[in-house]
C-alpha positions as CSV (number, residue, x, y, z in Angstrom):
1,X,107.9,322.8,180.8
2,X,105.1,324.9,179.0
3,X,102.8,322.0,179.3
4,X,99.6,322.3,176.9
5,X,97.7,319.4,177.3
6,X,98.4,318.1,180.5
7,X,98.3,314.6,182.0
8,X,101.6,314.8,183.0
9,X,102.1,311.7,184.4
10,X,104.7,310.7,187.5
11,X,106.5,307.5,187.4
12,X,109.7,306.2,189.3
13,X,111.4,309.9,190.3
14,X,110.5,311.5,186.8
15,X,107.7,313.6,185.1
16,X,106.9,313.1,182.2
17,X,104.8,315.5,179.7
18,X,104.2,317.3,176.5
19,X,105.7,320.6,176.1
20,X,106.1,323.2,173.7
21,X,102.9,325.1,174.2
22,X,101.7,326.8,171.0
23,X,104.8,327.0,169.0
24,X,104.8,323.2,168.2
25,X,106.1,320.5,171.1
26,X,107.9,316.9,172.3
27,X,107.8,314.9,174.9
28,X,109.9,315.5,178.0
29,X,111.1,313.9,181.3
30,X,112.4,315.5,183.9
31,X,114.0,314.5,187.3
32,X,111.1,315.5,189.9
33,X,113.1,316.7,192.5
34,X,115.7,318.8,190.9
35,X,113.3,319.8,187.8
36,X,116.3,319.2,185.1
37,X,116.0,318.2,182.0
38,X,116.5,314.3,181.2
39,X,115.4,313.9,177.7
40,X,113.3,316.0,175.1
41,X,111.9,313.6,171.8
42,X,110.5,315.3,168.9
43,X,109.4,312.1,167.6
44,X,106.7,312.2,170.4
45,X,105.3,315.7,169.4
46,X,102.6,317.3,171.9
47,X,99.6,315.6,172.9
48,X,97.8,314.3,175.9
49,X,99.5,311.7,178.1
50,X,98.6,309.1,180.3
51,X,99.9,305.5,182.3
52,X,98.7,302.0,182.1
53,X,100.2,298.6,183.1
54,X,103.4,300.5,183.2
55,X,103.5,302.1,179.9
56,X,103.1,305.8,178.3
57,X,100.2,306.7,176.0
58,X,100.9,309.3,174.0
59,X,97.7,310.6,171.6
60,X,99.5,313.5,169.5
61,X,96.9,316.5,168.0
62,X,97.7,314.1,164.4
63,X,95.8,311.6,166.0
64,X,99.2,308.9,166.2
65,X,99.3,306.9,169.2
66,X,102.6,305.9,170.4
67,X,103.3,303.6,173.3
68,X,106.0,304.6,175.3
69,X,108.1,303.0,177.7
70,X,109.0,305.5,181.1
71,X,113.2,305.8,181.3
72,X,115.0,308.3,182.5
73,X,117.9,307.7,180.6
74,X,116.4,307.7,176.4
75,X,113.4,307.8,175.2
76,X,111.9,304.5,174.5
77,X,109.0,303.7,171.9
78,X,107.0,300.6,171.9
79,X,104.8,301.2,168.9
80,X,102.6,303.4,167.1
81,X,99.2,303.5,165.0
82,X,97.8,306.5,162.8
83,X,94.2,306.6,163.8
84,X,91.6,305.4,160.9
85,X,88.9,307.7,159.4
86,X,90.6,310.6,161.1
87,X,88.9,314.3,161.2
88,X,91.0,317.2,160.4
89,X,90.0,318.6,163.8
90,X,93.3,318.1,167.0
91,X,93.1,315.0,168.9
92,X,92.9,317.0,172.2
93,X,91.0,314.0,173.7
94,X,93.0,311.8,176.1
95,X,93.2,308.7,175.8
96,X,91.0,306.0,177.8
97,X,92.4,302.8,178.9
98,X,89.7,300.7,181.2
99,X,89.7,296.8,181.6
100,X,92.5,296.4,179.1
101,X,91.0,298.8,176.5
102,X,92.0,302.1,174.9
103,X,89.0,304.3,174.0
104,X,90.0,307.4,171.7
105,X,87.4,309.7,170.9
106,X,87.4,311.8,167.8
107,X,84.3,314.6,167.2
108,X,81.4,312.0,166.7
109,X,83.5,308.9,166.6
110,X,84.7,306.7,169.1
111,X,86.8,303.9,168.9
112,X,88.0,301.0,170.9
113,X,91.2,298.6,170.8
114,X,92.0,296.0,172.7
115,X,95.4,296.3,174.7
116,X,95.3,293.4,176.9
117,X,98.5,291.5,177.4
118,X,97.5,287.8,177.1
């Protein structure tokens, strides 16, 4: 995996992370242990990852969020926004998530969403 963002994230025997490097990228799980490859979604190109509550957020450079849910077996998404008012510069930020928030930071912007489950 030619990771370019990192947060690769570690949930229930699999890591999960962005790869592709420079020449464009998906999402990918792979077994931990045995390092093979489990699934590889383009739909989820490269970006910076993290866990909350059990769930994958994915910020692509586009600025899309997409929440994903960890599987080994298929990729599963959960949902996904285009960020508002969006610069033309890469979302390299990762995303915050912090007493059932998500903070996403682009240039001089910040924004802030509530992602509580009620």
């Amino acid at each position: 995996m030619k990771n370019h963002h990192g947060g690769m994230i570690i949930a229930d025997g699999c890591l999960y992370g962005a790869a592709g490097g420079n020449r464009g990228g998906f999402l990918v799980c792979l077994d931990r242990e045995s390092g093979d490859r489990l699934w590889a979604e383009r739909e989820a190109p490269k970006g910076s990852l993290m866990m909350a509550d059990g769930r994958l957020y994915q910020r692509v450079e586009n600025g899309t969020m997409i929440l994903i849910e960890p599987n080994r077996n298929k990729y599963i998404e959960r949902g996904r926004f285009e960020q508002p008012d969006r610069s033309r510069s890469p979302a390299w930020p990762h995303p915050v998530i912090a007493n059932g928030k998500l903070y996403l930071r682009d240039q001089g912007m910040l924004l802030c969403y509530d992602v509580a489950a009620n």
